[in-house]
N, C-alpha and C positions, 0 to 999 in steps of 0.2 A: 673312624672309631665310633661305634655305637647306633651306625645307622645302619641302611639295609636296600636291598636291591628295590624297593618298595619309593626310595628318594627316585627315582627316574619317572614317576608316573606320568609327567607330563613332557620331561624332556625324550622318552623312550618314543613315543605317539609321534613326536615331532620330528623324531629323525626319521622315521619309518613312512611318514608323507614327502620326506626329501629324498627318499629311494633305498635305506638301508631297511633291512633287516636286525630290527633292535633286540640285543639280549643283555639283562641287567644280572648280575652274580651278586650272591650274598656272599663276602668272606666268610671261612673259618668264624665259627661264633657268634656268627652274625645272623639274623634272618632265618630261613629256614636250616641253613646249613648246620653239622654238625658239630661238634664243638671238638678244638683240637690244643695240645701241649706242644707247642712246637713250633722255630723261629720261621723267618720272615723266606726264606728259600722254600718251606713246604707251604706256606701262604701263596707263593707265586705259582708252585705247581702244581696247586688246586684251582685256582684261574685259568691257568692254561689247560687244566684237564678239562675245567666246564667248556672252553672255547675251541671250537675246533677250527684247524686255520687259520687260515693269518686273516686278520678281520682288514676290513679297508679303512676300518676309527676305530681307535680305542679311547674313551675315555675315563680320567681317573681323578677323582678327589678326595684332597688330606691322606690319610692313611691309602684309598684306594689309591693313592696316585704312585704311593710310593712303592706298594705290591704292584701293581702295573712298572713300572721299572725296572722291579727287579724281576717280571714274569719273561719267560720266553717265547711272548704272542706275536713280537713281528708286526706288527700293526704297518699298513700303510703309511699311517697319520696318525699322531700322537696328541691327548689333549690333559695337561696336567692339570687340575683345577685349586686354587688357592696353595699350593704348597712352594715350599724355597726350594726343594730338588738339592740339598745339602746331602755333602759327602758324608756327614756320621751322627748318631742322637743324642740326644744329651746326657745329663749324668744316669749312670746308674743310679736305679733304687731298688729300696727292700722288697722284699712279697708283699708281705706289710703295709708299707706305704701305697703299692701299687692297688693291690685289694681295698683299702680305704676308700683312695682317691676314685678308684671306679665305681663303686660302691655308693658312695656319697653321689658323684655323677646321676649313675642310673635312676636313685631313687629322687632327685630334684629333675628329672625332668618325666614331667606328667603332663595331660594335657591341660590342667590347671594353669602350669607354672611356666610351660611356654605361653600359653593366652596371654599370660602379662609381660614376659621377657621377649618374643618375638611376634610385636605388632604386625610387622610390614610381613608375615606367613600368612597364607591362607590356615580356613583352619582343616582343611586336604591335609597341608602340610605339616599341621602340628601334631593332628592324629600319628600319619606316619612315621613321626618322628616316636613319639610316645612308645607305639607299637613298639616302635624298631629296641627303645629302650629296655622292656619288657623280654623280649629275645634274646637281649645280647647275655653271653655267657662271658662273666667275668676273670675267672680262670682264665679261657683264654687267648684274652687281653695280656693279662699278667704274664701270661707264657712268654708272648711275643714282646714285651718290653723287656724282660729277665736273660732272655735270647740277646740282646743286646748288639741285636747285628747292622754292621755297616749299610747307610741308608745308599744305597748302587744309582749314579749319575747316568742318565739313560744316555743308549746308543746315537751319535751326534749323525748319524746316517741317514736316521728317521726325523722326515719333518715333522716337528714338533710343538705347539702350543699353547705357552702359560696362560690362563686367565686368573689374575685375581682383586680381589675384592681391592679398593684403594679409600682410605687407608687402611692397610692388614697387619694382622697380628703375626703373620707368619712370612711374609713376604715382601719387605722394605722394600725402601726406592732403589736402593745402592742393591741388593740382591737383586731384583728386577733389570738393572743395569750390567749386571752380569751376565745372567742370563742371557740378554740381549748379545753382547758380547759375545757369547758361545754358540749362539747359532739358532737359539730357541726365538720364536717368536711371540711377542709379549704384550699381551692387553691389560689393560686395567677398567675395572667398572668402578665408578665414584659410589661412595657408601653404600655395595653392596655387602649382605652377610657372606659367612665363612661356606653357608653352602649358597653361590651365586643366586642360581636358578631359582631360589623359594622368594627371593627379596626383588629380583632384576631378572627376571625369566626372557622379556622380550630382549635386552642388553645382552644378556649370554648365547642366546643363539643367533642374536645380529653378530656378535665375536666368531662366532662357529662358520657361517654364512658366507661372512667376510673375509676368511680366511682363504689363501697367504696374500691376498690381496695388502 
């Protein structure tokens, strides 16, 4: 939420010297993409429109993780980044509420105000981030929290790969061990941020690298 296909700049380079063919999407709202009303099913089917085939990786973080989930891309190799992969979202809220809270969001992150909140970024990455804030259409955000739709438990057929930040806000020890349990395979980076890669860049693609080792 509120980033932009623009966060790959260094992890996209890096996969593309390991042999892939790297292509980063901006969600709905997001980045260049256009801005849309409408739940988490037409967010997937615009991922899968940008990608054609079934990719040999996909990777997805926070919100991308969970429109990757619920996309019908078929990935090889799956790669959730920071998320619980929880069967449903939380409460309901108003328009209201939701338009605030993004709102308030967008406008405290500047490149000012990550310079002081996110030391361990490059400032590549606060730029980017800044940018990405600037783009995002808050609308629709709002759309797709109001949509209120069931967050989809991906296909336990595709190998698949948690990395998240430890400790996180999003992803416990006891959820981690779940996961584990079901079949996903599960790394943790010691006080990495919420987007891995900006704080622990070499740690996240030694997890990638490593993999299913």
């Amino acid at each position: 939420m509120m980033g932009s296909a623009q966060q790959y700049h260094r992890v996209g380079p890096a996969l593309a010297t390991r042999g892939y063919r790297a292509i980063a999407v901006d969600l709905p709202g997001h980045g260049n993409s256009p801005t849309a009303r409408s739940g988490l099913s037409a967010w997937a089917a615009a991922v899968t429109d940008a990608v054609s085939g079934h990719p040999a990786l996909a990777i997805g973080q926070s919100l991308g993780g969970v429109v990757l989930a619920a996309s019908a891309l078929q990935p090889a190799r799956a790669v959730y980044v920071d998320i619980p992969l929880t069967a449903s979202p939380g409460p309901p809220r108003t328009a209201e509420e939701l338009t605030a809270k993004f709102t308030a969001a967008q406008a405290g992150r500047t490149l000012a105000a990550l310079r002081k909140s996110k030391p361990a970024w490059s400032d590549a990455d606060r730029q980017v981030e800044a940018t990405a804030a600037q783009q995002f259409d808050v609308a629709t955000a709002v759309a797709l929290e109001l949509a209120n739709d069931k967050h989809p438990t991906p296909a336990t057929d595709v190998p698949s790969l948690v990395i998240h930040a430890n400790p996180s806000r999003y992803v416990s020890a006891t959820r981690a061990a779940e996961l584990q349990a079901q079949g996903f395979t599960v790394r943790a980076i010691p006080a990495a941020d919420h987007t891995l890669w900006y704080s622990h860049f070499a740690e996240f693609m030694a997890a990638l690298d490593n993999w299913p080792l």
